[in-house]
C-alpha positions as CSV (number, residue, x, y, z in Angstrom):
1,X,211.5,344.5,-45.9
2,X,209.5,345.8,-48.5
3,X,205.7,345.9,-48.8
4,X,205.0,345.2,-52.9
5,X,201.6,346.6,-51.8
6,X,203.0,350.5,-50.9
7,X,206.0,350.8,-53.7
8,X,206.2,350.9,-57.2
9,X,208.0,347.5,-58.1
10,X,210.3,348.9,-60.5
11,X,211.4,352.0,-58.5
12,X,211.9,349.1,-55.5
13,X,214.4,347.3,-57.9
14,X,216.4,350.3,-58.5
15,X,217.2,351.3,-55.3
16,X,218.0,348.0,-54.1
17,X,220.5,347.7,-56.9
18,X,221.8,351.0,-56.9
19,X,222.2,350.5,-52.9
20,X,223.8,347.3,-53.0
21,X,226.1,347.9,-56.0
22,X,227.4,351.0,-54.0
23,X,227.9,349.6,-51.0
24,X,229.6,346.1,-52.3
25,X,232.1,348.4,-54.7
26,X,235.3,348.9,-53.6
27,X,237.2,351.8,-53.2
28,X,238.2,354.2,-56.6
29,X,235.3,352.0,-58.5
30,X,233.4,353.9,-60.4
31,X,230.8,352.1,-61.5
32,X,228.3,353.4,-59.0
33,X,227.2,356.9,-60.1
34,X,227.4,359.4,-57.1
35,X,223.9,361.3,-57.6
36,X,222.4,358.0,-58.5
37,X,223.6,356.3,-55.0
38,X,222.5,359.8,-53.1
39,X,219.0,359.8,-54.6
40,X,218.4,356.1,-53.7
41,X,219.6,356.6,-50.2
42,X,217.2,359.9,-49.7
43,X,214.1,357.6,-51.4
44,X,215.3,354.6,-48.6
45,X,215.2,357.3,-46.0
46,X,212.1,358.3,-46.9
47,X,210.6,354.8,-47.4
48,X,211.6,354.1,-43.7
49,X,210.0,357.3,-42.5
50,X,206.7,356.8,-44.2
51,X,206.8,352.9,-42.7
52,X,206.5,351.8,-46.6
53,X,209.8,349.8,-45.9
54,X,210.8,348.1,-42.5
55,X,214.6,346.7,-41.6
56,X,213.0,343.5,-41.0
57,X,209.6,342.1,-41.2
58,X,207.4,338.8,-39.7
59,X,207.4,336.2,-41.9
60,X,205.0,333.1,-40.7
61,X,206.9,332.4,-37.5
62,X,210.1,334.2,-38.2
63,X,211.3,337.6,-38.3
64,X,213.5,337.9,-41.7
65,X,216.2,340.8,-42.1
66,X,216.7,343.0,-45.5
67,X,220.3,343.3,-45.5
68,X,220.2,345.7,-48.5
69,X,218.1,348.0,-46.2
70,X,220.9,348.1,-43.5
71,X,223.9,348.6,-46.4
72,X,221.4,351.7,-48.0
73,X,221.3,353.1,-44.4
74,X,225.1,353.1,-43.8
75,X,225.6,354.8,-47.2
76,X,223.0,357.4,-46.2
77,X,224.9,358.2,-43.3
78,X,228.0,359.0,-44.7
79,X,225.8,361.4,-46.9
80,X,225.4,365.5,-46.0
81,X,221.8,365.9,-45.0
82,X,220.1,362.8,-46.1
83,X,220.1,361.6,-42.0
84,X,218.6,363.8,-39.0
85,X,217.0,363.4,-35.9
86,X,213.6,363.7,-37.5
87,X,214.2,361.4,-40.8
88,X,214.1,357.6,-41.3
89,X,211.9,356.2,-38.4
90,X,208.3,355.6,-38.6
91,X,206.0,356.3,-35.5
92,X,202.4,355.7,-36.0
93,X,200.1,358.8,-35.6
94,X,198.8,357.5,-32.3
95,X,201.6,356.2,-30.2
96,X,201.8,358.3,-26.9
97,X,205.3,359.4,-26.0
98,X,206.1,361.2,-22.8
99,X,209.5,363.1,-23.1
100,X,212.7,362.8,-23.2
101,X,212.9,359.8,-25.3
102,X,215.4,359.0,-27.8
103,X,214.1,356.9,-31.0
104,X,216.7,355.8,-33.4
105,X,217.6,355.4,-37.5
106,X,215.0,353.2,-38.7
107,X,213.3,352.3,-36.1
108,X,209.5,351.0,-36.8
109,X,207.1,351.6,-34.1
110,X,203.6,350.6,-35.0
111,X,200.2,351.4,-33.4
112,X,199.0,352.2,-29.8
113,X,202.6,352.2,-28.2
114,X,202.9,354.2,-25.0
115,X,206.2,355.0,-24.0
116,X,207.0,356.6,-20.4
117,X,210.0,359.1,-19.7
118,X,213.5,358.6,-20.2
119,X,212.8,355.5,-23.1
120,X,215.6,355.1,-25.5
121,X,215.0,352.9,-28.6
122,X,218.2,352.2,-30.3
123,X,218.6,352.0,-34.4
124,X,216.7,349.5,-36.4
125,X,214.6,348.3,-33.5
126,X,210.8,347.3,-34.4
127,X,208.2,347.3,-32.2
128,X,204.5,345.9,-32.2
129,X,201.2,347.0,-31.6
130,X,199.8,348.2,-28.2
131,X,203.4,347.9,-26.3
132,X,203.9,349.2,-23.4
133,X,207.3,350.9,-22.5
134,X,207.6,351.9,-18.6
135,X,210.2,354.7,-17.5
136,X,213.8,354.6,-18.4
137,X,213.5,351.3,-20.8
138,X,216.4,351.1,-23.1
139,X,216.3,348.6,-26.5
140,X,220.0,348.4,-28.0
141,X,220.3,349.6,-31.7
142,X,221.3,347.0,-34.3
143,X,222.6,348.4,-37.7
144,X,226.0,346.4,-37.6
145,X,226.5,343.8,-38.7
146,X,224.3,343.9,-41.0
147,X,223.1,340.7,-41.3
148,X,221.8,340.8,-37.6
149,X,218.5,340.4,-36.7
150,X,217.8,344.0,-34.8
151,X,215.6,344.4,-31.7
152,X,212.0,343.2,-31.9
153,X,209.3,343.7,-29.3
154,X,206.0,341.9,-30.8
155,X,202.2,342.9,-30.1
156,X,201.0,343.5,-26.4
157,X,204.2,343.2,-24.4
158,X,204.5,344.9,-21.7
159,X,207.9,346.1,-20.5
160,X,208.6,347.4,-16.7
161,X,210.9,349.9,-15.7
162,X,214.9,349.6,-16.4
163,X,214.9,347.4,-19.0
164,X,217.3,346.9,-21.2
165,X,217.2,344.5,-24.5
166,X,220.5,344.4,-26.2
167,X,221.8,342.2,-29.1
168,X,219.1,341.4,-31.1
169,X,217.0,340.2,-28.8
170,X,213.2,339.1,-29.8
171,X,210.6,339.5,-27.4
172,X,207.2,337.7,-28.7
173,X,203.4,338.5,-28.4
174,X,201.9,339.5,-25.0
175,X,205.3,338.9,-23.0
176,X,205.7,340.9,-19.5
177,X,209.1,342.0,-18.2
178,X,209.0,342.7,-14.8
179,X,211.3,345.6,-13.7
180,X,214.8,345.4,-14.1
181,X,214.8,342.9,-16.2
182,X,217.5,342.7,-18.5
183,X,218.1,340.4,-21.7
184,X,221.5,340.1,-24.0
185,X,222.8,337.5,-26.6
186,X,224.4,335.5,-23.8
187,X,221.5,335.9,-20.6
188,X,220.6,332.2,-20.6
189,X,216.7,332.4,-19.4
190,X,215.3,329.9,-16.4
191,X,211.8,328.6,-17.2
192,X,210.8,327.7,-14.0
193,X,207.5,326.4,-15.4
194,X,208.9,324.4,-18.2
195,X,211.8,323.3,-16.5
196,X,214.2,324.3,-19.4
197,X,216.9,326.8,-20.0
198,X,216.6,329.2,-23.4
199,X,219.5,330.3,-24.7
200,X,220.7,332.2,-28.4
201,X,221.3,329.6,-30.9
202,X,224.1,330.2,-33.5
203,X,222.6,332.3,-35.7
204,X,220.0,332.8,-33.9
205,X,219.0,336.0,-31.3
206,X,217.5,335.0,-27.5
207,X,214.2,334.8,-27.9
208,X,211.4,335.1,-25.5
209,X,208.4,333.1,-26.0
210,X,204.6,334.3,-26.3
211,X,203.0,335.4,-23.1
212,X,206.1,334.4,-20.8
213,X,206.6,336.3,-17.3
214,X,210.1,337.1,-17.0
215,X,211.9,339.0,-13.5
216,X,215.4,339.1,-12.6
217,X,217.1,336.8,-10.1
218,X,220.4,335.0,-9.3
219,X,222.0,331.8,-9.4
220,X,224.3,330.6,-7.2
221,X,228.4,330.6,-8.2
222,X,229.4,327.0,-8.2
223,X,232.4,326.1,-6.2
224,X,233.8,326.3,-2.7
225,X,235.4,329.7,-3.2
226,X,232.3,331.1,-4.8
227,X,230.4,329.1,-2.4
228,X,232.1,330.8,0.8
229,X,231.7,333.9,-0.1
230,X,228.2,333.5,-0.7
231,X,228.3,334.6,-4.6
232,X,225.6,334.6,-6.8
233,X,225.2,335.7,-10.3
234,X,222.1,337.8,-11.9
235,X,219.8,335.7,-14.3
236,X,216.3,335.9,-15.6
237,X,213.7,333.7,-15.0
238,X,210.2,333.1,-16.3
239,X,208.1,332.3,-13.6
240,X,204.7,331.9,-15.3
241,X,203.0,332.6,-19.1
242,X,200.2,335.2,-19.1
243,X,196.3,334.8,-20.0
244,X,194.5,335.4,-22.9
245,X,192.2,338.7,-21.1
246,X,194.7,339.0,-18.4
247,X,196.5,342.7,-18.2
248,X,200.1,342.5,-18.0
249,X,200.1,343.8,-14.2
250,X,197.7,341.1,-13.3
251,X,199.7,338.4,-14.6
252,X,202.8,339.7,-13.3
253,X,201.2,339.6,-9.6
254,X,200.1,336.3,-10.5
255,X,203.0,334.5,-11.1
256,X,205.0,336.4,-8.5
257,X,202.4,335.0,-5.7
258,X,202.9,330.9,-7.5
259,X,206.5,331.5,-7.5
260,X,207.1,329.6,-4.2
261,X,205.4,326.9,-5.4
262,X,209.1,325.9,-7.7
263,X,211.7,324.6,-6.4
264,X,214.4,324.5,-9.0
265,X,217.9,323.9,-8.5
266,X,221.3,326.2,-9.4
């Protein structure tokens, strides 16, 4: 997503065009020229490391993807030296990493993130201000296909230790995962408070609402067999919506001590 504000309009259009017309071509076309398609790709890479330009970007309520950013990237790395461990990912000047870590291809991490050991951000993933990543917290990587929505952790969350958030998965403002929790395309989530299920839509990722409390838990395998055998299946649960002023801690003890208060049913 491009910030008019940051880059020169013009040089913008070119490397979108350039990109797109290179990557759309087919093969033995040569209508895209070579050192053209190389110099757009190392000014993308470049964008993307300076946070000038972001794989996607908040638009009122949604988060909207710019494909043409995902197609520049694949070009790039197919390219000798445009790619490293180092290019293509912004990190703002004050985020506090504890290593190892692994932080992916254009990944956008803004300001006051602190991430613990052993956190692994996968490709394209963007993360908000003042996150909080505990220990061993993985978020899946997202560059194919490229219209998909990547990874998005908004402002404030706070994520426990052994996380994982896969498939595009959005989780909004001030949300706390309690360890373990973990959140795919297909996890259906359990509001226990709402009394409702969430689930991706269509063309939609999972989506975790503002301020929610989520923890891991199980439901119960329908059916005599399952039944017998006493079987139960992992699911994630909300279990309460955090405070305005409230830490993340606090509201996770919170909800944990109200939780007997539900009684919901399989």
């Amino acid at each position: 997503m491009e910030r008019t504000d940051s880059n020169n309009s013009a040089d913008l259009q070119w490397m979108r065009t350039t990109l797109e017309r290179a990557y759309d071509s087919l093969p033995g076309d040569e209508e895209a020229d070579a050192v053209e398609v190389n110099r757009a790709a190392g000014a993308l890479i470049e964008s993307l490391g300076t946070g000038r330009l972001r794989v996607a970007e908040l638009q009122g309520h949604r988060w909207l993807v710019s494909v043409w950013i995902k197609k520049g990237l694949l070009l790039a790395m197919k390219m000798e030296g445009l790619v490293s461990q180092e290019t293509g990912k912004f990190v703002a000047s004050d985020v506090r990493i504890k290593h190892p870590n692994s932080i992916g291809l254009a990944t956008f991490i803004d300001e006051g993130v602190v991430m613990e050991e052993g956190v692994l951000v996968g490709e394209c993933a963007q993360v908000g201000k003042r996150v909080h990543f505990s220990t061993d917290v993985k978020l899946g990587g997202m560059l194919e296909p490229v219209q998909a929505s990547p990874v998005i952790i908004e402002d404030d969350v706070h994520i426990s230790g052994g996380c994982g958030i896969y498939d595009g998965t959005q989780v909004r403002r001030m949300a706390v995962l309690g360890a373990g929790v973990i959140l795919t395309r297909s996890t259906p989530i359990y509001d226990v408070v709402k009394g409702n299920v969430l689930q991706s839509a269509k063309d939609l990722p999972l989506e975790i609402p503002d301020r929610a409390v989520v923890v891991p838990g199980t439901r119960r395998v329908e059916g005599e067999w399952g039944a017998v055998h006493g079987l139960g299946m992992q699911c994630q649960i909300i279990i309460g919506y955090r405070d305005e002023g409230i830490s993340a801690r606090a509201s996770l003890a919170e909800a944990v001590s109200r939780l007997g208060q539900f009684r919901g049913g399989s």
